[in-house]
C-alpha positions in Angstrom: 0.0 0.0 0.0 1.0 3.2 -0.7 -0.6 6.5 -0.3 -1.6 6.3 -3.8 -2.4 3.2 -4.6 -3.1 -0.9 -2.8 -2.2 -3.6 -4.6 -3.2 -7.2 -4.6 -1.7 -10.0 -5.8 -3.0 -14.0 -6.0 -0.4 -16.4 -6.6 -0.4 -19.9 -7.4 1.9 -22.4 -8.5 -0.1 -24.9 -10.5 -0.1 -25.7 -14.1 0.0 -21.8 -15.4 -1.8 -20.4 -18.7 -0.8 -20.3 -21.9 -0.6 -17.6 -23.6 -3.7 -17.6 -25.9 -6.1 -18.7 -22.5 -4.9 -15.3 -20.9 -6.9 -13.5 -24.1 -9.8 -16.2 -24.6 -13.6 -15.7 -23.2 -12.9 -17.0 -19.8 -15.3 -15.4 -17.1 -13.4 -15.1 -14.1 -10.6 -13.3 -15.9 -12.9 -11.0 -17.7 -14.8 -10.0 -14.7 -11.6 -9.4 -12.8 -10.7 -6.7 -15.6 -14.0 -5.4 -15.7 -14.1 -4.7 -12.0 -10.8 -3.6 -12.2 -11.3 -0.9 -14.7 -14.6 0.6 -13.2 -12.3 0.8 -10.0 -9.8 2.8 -12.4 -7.2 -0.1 -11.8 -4.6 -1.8 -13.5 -4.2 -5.9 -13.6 -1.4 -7.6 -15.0 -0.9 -11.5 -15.5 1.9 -13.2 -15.2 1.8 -16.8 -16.1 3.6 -20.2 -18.2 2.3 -23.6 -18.7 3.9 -25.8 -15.9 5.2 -22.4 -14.0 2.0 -21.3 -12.0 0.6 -17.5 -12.4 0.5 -14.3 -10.7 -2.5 -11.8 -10.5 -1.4 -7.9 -9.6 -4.1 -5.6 -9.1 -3.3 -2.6 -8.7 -6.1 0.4 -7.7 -5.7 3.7 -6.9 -7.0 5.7 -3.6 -8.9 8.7 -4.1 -8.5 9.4 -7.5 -7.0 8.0 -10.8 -4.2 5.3 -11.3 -1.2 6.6 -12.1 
């Protein structure tokens, strides 16, 4: 946390996504970005087949992301 901003990260270290499942018509993922944006957030995955992924959210306090 910072004065500006909280972030929140979900880790895991399971089978990963691929690349192409990241962009693909998944739910969950969608509705993370979707909540995300109407919070004026960021989110970033970070994920390879066989290496687990990581979920940063990041959303600002009191105003606009920077």
């Amino acid at each position: 946390r910072s004065p500006q901003a909280v972030w929140l990260t979900i880790a895991d270290d399971g089978q990963g996504i691929g690349p192409g499942q990241i962009t693909e018509g998944g739910l969950g993922l969608e509705g993370m970005r979707e909540r995300v944006s109407l919070a004026s957030g960021r989110l970033q995955i970070h994920s390879a087949p066989g290496a687990g992924t990581r979920i940063v959210i990041e959303l600002p306090i009191g105003g606009e992301s920077s």
